[in-house]
Backbone as a ProteinNet text record, in pm:
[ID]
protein_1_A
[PRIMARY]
XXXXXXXXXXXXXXXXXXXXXXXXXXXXXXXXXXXXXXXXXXXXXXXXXXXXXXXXXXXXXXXXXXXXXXXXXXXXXXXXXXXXXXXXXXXXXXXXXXXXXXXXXXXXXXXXXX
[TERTIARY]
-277.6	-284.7	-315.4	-422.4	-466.9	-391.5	-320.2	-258.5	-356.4	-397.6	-399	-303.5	-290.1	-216.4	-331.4	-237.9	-255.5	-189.6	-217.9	-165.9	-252.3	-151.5	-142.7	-254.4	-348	-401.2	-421.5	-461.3	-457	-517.5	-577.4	-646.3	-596.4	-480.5	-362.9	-405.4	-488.6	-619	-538.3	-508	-497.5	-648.5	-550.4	-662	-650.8	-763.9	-722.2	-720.1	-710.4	-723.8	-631.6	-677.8	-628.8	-549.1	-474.1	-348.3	-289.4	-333.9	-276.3	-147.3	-97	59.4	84	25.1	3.3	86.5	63.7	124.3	248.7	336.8	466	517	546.2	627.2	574.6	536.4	503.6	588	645.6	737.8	664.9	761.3	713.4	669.3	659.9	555	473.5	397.6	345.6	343.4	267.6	324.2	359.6	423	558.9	481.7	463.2	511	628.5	649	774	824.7	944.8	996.8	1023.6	970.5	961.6	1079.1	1160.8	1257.3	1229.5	1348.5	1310.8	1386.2	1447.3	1563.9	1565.9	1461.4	1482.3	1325.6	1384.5	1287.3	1244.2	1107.5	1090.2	993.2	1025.6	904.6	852.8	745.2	672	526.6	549.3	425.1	373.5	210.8	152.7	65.1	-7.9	-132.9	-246.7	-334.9	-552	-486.3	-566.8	-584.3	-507.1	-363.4	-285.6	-340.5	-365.3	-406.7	-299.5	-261.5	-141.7	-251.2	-276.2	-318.7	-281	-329.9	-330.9	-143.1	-92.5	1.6	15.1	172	215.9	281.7	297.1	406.8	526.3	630.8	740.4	858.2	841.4	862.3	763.2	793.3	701.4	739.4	620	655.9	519.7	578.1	443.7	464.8	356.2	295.6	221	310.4	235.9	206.3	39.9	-41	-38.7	15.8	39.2	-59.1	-50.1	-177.2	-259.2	-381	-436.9	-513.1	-586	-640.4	-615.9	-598.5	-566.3	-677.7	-734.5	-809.9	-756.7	-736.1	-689.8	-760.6	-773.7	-871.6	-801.4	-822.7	-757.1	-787.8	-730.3	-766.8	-910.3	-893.5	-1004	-1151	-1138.6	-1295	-1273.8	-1217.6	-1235.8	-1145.9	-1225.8	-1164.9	-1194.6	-1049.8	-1009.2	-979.2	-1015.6	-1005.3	-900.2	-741.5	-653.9	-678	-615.2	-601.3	-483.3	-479.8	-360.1	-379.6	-310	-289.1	-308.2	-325.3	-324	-203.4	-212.1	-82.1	-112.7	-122.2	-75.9	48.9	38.8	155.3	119.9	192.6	165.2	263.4	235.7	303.3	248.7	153.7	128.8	228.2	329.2	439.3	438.5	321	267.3	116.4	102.3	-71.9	-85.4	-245.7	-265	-278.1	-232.4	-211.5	-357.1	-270.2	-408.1	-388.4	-526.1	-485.5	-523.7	-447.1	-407.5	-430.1	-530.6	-557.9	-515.9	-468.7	-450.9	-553.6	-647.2	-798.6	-761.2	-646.2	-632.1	-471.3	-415.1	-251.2	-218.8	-130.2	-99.1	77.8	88.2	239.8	226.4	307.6	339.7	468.2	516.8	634	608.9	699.1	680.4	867.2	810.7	905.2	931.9	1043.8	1070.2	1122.1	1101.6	1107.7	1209.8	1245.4	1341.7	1454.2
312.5	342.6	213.8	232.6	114.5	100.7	60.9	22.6	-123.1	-75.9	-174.1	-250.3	-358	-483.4	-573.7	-560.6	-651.7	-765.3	-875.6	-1015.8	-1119.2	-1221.1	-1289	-1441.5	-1477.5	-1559.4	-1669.2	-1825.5	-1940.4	-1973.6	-1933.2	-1899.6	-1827.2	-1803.9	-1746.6	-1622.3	-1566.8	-1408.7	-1317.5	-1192.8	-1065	-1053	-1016.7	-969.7	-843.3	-772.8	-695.5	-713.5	-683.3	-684.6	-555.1	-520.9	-380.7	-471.9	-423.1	-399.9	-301.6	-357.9	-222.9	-238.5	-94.8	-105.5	-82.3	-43	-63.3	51.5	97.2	203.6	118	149.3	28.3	182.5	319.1	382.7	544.7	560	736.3	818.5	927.3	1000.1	1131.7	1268.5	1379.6	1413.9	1366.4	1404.4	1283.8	1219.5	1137.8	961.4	866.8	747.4	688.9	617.2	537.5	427	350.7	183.3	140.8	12.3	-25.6	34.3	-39.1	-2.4	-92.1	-28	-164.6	-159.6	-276.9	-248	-204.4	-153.8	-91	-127.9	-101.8	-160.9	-22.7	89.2	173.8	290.1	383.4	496.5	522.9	558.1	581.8	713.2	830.9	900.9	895.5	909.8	899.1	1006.9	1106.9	1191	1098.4	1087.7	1004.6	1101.9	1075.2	1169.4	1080.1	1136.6	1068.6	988.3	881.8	859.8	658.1	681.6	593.8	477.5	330.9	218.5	102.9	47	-47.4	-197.2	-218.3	-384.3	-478.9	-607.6	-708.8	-685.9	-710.9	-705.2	-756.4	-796.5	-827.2	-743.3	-708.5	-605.3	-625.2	-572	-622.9	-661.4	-605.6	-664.6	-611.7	-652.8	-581	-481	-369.7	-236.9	-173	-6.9	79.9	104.8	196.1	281.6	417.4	490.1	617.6	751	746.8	824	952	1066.8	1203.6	1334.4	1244	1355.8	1288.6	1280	1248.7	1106.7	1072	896.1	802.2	694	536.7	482.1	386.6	292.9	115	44.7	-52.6	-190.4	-259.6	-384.1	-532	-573.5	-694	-867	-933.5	-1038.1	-1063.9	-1084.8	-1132.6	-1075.5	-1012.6	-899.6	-760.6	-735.6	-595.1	-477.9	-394.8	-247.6	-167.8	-124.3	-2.5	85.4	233.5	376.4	456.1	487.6	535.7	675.2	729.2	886.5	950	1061.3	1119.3	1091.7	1036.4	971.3	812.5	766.9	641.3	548.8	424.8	353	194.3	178.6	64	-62.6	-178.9	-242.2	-350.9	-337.7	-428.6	-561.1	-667.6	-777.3	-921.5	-898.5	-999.6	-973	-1056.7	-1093.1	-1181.9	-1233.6	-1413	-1403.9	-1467	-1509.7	-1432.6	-1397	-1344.6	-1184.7	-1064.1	-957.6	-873	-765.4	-686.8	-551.5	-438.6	-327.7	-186.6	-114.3	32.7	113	156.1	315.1	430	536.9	674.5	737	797.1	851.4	1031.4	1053.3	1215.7	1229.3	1337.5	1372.5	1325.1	1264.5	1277	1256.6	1221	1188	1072.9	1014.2	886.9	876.4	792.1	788.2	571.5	528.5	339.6	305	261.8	209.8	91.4	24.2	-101.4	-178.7	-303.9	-411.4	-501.7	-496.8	-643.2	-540.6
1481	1339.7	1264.4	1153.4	1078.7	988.6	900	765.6	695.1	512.1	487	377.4	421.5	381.8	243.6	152.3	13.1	21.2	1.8	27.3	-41.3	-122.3	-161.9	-96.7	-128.4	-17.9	-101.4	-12	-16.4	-175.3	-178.6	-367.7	-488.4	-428.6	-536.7	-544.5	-505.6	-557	-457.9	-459.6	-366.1	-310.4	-182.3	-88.5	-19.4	49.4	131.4	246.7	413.1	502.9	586.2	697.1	791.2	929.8	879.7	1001.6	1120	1216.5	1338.6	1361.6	1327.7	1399.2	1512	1599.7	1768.3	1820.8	1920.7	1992.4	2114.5	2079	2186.9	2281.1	2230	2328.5	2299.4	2457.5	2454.7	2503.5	2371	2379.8	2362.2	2395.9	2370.2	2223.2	2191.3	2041.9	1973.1	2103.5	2057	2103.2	2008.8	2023.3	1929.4	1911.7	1882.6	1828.8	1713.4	1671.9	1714.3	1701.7	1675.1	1529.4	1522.5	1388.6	1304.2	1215.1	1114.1	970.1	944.2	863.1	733.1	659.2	552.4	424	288.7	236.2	170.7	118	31.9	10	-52.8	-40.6	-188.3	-234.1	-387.5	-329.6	-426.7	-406.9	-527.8	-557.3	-671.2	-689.9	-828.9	-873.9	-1001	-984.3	-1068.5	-1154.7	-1238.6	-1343.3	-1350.1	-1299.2	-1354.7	-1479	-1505.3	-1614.8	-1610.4	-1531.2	-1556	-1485.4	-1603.5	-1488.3	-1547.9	-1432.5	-1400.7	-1434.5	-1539.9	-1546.1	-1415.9	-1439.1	-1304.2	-1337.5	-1233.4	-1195.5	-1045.9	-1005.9	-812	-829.1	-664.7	-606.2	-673.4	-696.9	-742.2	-603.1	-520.1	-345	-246	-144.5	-40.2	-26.3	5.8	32.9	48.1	127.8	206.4	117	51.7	-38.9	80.6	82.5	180.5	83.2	71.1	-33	65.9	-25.2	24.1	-65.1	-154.6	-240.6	-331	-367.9	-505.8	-429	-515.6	-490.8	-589.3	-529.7	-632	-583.8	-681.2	-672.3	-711.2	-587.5	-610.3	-624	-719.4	-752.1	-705.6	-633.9	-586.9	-664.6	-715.7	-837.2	-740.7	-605.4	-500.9	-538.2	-607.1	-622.4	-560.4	-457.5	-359.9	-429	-389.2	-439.4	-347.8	-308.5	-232.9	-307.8	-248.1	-259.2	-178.4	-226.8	-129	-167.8	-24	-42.9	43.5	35.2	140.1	292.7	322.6	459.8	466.7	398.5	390.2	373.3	379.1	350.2	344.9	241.2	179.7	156.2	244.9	213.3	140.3	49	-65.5	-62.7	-37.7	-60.6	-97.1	-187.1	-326.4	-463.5	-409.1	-527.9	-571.9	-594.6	-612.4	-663	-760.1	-744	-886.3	-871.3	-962.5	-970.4	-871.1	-863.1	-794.3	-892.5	-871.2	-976.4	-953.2	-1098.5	-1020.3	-1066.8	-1009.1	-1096.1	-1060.4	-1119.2	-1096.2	-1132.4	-1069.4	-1104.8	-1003.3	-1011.2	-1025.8	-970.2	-942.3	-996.4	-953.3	-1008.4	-870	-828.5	-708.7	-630.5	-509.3	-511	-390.3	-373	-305.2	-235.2	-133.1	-67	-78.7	-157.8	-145.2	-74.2	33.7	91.8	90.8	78.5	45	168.1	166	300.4	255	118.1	34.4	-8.6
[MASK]
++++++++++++++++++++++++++++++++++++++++++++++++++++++++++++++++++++++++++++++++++++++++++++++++++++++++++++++++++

């Protein structure tokens, strides 16, 4: 499984880049990542229309898109397009951010790492 990762890079700018969480254990329904820690659960329903100015994460955390699309602008230049099934870990809590659109109505699961 790919995840992409928002991060803070040597130029103070957000970036994007894709992350494999790797397959470690095959069980009867499947394979397994490791496990990765957590501190807390947010679910979240959003509406078209809403855009989050440059802004940082406020901690690290997945963002697991379950309905609707975001469009995310990274200070770096790049813009990603999320959708349901996707997942986002956001951990530029530093720098100069990035800006979030809500493109559709949608809902979200942001899990927290801090």
């Amino acid at each position: 499984m790919i995840i992409t990762k928002l991060y803070t890079g040597d130029d103070g700018k957000s970036h994007f880049t894709n992350v494999e969480c790797g397959h470690e254990t095959l069980r009867q329904l499947g394979w397994y990542s490791k496990k990765f820690s957590s501190s807390g659960i947010i679910f979240r329903d959003f509406e078209p229309g809403l855009i989050y100015e440059m802004h940082n994460a406020p901690q690290p955390q997945y963002i697991i898109y379950l309905e609707g699309e975001v469009e995310v602008t990274a200070s770096g230049g790049e813009t990603k397009r999320f959708k349901p099934g996707d997942v986002l870990f956001a951990t530029d809590t530093t720098g100069e951010g990035h800006i979030s659109k809500m493109l559709t109505k949608g809902r979200s699961v942001i899990v927290t790492t801090q």
